[in-house]
GUDRENLO-484087 format. One record per residue (C-alpha): residue in one letter; y negated, z negated, x negated. Coordinates in nm, 2 decimals, m for minus. Example, Ala and Ser with C-alpha at 12.3 -4.5 7.8 and 13.67 -1.06 7.14 Angstrom:
R, A, 0.45, m0.78, m1.23
R, S, 0.11, m0.71, m1.37
//
This chain:
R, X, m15.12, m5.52, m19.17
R, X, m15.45, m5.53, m18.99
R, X, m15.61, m5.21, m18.96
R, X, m15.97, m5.08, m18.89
R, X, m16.03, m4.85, m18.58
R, X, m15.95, m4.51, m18.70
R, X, m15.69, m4.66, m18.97
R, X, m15.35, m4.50, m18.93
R, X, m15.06, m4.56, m19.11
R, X, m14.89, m4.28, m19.29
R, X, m14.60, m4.40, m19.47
R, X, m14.43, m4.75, m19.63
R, X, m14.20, m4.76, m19.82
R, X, m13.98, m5.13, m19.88
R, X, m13.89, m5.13, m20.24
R, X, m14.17, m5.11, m20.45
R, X, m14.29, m5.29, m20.75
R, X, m14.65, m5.39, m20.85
R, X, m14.57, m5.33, m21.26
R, X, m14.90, m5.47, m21.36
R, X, m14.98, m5.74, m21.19
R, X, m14.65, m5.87, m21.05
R, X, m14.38, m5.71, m21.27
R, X, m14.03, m5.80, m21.15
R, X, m14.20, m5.87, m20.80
R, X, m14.01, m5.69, m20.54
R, X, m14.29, m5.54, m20.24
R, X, m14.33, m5.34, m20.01
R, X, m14.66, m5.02, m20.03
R, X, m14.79, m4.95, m19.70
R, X, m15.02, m4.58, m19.77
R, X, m15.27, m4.52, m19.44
R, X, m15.55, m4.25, m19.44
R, X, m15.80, m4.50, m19.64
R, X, m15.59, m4.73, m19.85
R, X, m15.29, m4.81, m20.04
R, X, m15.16, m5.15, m19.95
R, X, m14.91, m5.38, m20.15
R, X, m14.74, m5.73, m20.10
R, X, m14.48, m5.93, m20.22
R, X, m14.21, m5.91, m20.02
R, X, m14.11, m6.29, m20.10
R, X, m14.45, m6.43, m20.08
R, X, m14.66, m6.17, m19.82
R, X, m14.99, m6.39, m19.95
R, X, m14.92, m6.20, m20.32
R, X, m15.11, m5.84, m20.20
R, X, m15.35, m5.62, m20.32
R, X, m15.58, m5.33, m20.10
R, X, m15.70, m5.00, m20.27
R, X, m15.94, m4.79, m20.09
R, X, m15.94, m4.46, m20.13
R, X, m16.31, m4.44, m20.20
R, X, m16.25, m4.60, m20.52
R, X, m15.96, m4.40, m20.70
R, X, m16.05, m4.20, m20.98
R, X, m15.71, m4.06, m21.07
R, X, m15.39, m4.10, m20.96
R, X, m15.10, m3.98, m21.24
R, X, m14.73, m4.02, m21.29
R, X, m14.63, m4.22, m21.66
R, X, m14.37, m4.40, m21.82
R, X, m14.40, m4.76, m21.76
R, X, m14.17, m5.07, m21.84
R, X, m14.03, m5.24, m21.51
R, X, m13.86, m5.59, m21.54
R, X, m13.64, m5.46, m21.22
R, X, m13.57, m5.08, m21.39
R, X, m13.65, m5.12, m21.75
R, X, m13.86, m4.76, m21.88
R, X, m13.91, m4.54, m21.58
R, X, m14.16, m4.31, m21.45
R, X, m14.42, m4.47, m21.23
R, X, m14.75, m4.42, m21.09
R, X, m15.07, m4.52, m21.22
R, X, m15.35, m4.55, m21.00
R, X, m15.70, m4.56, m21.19
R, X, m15.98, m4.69, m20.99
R, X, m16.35, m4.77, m21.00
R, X, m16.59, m5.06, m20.83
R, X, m16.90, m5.18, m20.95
R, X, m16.93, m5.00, m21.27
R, X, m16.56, m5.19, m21.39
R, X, m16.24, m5.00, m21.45
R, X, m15.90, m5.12, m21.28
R, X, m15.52, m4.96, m21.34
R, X, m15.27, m5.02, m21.09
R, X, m14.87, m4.93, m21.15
R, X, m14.62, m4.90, m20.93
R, X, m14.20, m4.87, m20.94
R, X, m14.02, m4.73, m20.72
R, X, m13.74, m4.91, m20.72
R, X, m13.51, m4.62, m20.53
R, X, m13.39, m4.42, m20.82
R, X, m13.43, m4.03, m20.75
R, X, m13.71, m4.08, m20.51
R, X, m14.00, m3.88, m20.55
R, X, m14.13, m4.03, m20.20
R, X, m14.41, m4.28, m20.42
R, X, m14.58, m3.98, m20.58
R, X, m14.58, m3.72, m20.34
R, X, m14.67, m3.94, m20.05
R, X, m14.97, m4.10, m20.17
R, X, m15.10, m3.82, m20.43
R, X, m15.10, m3.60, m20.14
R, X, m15.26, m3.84, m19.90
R, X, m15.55, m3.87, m20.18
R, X, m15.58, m3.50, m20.17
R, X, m15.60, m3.51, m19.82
R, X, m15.88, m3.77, m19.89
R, X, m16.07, m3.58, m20.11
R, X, m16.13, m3.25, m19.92
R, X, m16.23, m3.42, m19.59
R, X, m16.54, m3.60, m19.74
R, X, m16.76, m3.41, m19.46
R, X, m16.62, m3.61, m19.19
R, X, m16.74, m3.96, m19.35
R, X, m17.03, m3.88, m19.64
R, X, m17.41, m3.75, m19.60
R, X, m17.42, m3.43, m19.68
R, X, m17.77, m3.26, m19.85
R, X, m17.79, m2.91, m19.88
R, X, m17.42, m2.76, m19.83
R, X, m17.22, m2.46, m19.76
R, X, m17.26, m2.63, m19.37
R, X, m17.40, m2.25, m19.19
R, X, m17.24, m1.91, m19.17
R, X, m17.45, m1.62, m18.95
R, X, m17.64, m1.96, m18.77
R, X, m17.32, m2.09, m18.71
R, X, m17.17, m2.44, m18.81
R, X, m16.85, m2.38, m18.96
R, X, m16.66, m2.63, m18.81
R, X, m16.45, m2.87, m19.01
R, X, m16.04, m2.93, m18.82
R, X, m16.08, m3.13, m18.46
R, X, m16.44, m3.10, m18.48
R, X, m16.58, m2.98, m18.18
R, X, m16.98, m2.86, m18.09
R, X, m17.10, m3.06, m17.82
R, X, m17.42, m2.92, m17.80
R, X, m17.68, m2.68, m17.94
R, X, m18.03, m2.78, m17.95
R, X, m18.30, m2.52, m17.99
R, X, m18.63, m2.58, m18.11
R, X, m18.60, m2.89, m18.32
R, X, m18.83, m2.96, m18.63
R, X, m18.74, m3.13, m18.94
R, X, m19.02, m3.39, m19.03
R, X, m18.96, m3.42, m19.39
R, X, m19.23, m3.60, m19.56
R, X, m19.56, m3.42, m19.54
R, X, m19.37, m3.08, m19.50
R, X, m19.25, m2.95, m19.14
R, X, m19.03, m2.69, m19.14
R, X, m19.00, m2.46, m18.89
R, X, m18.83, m2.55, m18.56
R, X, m18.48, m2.44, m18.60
R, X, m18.08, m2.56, m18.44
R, X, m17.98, m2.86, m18.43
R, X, m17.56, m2.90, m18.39
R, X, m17.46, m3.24, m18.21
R, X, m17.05, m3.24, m18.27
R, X, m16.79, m3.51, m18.18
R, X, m16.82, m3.61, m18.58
R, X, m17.15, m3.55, m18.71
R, X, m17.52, m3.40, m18.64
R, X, m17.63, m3.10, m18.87
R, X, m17.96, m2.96, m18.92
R, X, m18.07, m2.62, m19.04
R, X, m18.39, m2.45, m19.19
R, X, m18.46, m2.11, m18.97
R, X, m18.54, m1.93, m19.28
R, X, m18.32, m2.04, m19.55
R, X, m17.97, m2.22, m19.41
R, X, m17.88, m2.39, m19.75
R, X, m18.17, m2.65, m19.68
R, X, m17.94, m2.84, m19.43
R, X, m17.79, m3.15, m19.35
R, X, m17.50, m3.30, m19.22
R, X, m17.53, m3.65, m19.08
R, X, m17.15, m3.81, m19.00
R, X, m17.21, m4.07, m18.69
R, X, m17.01, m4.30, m18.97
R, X, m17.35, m4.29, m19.19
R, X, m17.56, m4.38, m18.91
R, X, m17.74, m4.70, m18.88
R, X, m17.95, m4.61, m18.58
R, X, m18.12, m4.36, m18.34
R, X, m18.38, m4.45, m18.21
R, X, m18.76, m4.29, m18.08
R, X, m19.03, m4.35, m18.27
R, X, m19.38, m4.30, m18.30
R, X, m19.48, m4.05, m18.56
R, X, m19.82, m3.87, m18.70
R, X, m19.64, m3.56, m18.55
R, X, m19.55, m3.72, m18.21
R, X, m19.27, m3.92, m18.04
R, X, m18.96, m3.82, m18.28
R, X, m18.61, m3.87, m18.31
R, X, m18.57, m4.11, m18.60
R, X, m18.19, m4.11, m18.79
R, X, m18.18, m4.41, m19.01
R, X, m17.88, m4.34, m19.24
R, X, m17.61, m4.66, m19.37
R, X, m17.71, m4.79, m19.79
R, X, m17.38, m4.67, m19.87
R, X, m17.54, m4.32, m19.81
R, X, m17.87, m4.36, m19.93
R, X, m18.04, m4.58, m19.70
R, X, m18.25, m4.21, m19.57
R, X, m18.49, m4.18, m19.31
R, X, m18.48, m3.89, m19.10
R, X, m18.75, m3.74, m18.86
R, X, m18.71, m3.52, m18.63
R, X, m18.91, m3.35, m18.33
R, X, m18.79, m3.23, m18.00
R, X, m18.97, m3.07, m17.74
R, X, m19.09, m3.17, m17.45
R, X, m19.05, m3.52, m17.46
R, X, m18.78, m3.54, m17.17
R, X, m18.58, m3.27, m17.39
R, X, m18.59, m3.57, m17.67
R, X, m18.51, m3.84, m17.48
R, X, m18.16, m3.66, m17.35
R, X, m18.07, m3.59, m17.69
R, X, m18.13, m3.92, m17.81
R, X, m17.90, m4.13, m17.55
R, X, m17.63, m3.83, m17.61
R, X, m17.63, m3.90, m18.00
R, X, m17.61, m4.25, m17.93
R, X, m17.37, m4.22, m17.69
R, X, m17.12, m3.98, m17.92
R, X, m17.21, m4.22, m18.15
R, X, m17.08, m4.58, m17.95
R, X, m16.76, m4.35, m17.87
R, X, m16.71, m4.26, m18.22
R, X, m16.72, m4.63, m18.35
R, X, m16.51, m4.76, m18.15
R, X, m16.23, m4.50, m18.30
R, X, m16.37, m4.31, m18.59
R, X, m16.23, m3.97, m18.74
R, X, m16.24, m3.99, m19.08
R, X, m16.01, m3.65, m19.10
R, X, m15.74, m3.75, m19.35
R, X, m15.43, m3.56, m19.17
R, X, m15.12, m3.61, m19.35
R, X, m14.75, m3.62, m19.21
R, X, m14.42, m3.72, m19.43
R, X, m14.14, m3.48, m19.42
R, X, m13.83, m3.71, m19.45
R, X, m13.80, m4.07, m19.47
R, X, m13.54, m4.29, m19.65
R, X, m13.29, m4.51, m19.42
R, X, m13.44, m4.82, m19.37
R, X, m13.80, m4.74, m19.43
R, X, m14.00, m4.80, m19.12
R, X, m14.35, m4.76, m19.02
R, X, m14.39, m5.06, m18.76
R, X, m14.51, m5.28, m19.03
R, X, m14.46, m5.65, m18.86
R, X, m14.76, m5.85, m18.97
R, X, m14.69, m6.17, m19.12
R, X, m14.85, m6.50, m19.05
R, X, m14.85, m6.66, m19.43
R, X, m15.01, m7.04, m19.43
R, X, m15.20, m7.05, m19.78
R, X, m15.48, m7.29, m19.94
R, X, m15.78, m7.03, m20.05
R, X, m15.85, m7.19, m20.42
R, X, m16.24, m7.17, m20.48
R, X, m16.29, m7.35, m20.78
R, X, m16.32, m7.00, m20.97
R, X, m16.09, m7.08, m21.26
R, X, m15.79, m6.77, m21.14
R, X, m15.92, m6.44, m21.20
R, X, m15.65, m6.20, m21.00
R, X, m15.88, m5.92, m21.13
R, X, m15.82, m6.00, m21.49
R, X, m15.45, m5.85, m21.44
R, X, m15.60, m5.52, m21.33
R, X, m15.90, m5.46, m21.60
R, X, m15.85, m5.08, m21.78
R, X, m16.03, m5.07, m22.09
R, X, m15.94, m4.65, m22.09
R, X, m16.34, m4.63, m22.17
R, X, m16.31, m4.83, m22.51
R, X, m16.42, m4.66, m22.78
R, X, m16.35, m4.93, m23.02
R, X, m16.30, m5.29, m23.06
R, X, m16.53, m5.55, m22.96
R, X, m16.70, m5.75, m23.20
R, X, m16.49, m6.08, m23.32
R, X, m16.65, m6.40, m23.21
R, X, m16.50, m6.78, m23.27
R, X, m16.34, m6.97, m22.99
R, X, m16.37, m7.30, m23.01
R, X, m16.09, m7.39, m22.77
R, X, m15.84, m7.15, m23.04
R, X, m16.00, m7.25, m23.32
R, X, m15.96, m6.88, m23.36
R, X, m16.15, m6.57, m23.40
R, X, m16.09, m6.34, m23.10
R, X, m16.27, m6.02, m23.00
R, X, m16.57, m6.09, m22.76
R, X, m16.44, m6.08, m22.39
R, X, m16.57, m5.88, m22.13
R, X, m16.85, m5.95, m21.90
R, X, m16.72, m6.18, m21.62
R, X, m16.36, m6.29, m21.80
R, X, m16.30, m6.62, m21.95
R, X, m16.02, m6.70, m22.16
R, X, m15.88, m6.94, m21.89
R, X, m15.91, m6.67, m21.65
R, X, m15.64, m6.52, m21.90
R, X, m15.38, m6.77, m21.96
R, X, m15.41, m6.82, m21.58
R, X, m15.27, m6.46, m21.51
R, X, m15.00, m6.47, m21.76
R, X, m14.90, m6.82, m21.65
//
């Protein structure tokens, strides 16, 4: 497995099945603090990622295994770019509750740590002028007099707190209008030249909201050492990020280890666009009602209209 910096891994486990898309396909599920990780255990190139970011729900359900016939499993439901995707998994281990726990807990863990990686706009950030810190966070610094440039209003110069995750800002007269700027959001920090003055300028990541934030420090000397210190914290926290997922398994089955040896698999990469490994995946738990029949010319059938992006080839080639 190749990881990110800041990727750690939490748990595997080595007996696994993926019940959707490769039922009867023994694997192994490698759970870090972003992800859930499959492969094939025969053929390593067979694998699948699922980032955290995208999981809707994550439920136990009965589900039909080639390996284990009907058994509980877990169903993973999961959104990107507006389409739907279900993923099942056996555990192959009968008893073990190790699937479930480990990585509905580890989502948990995911969910209620969103501060350390997402833009946050007016939160429950400030308590008595003081930043309630999130775990491992640590205040750096505490700069006094800063002003918040926002369009054509400028508030009043109030705190700004420069941590080893994030910088947050705080109206003086109201502390609800805040925000909280992870160093993971930021695209640069730079000086710039404003109708106000020289000002710090915060350019936040798309995946936040692409924002534009102004803000100005004085004197102009005060700016400048603020500046290199948020892009110094900044350089330090790329190159190993906390993204605050902190989760630690209690036992561990013999045989189960965590130094996942990564495998060198020599594979052709098919881009001819006829295989569809998506198509496998699809959930249709949205579908009100059946799709309106159309006639296929290749069946000499009438089938119901296929969704946006699958062709009936893409089909046969997953159940081939």
């Amino acid at each position: 497995m190749k990881s990110r910096p800041g990727e750690k891994l939490i748990d595997s486990l080595n007996a696994v099945e993926d019940t959707k898309g490769n039922n009867g396909d023994r694997g192994r599920i490698i759970v870090t603090n972003l992800r859930i990780l499959w492969h094939s255990i025969a053929l390593p190139r067979v694998n699948l990622s699922i980032g955290f970011n995208c999981v809707i729900n994550i439920s136990t359900k009965t589900a039909q295994s080639k390996l284990r016939g009907t058994t509980e499993a877990l169903y993973v439901l999961t959104k990107c770019n507006n389409t739907r995707f279900e993923f099942i998994f056996t555990n192959l281990i009968p008893g073990s509750p190790r699937l479930f726990t480990t990585v509905i807990s580890v989502h948990r863990a995911y969910e209620t740590s969103k501060l350390y990686r997402d833009l946050k706009l007016r939160g429950a950030l400030i308590n008595n002028k003081q930043l309630r810190l999130l775990p491992q966070e640590q205040v750096y610094n505490k700069v006094n007099g800063v002003w918040n440039l926002s369009s054509d209003q400028v508030w009043k110069p109030r705190n700004v707190f420069i941590t080893n995750v994030r910088l947050v800002w705080h109206a003086n007269i109201n502390e609800s209008f805040n925000i909280s700027i992870p160093y993971l959001q930021m695209k640069s920090v730079k000086i710039r030249d404003s109708k106000f003055g020289l000002a710090l300028v915060v350019e936040s990541s798309q995946q936040s909201g692409g924002y534009v934030l102004g803000f100005r420090i004085d004197p102009s000397e005060k700016l400048h050492d603020v500046v290199k210190e948020i892009q110094s914290l900044h350089r330090v926290y790329s190159a190993c990020p906390l993204f605050g997922v902190e989760f630690e398994t209690e036992e561990r089955m013999q045989g189960d280890d965590l130094a996942v040896e990564q495998v060198q698999d020599e594979c052709e990469i098919e881009s001819d666009g006829t295989s569809d490994a998506f198509a496998a995946y699809f959930a249709d738990g949205n579908k009100d009602k059946d799709r309106d029949p159309v006639y296929n010319e290749e069946l000499g059938l009438a089938i119901e209209k296929l969704r946006d992006g699958i062709t009936l080839q893409g089909l046969w080639d997953v159940l081939a």
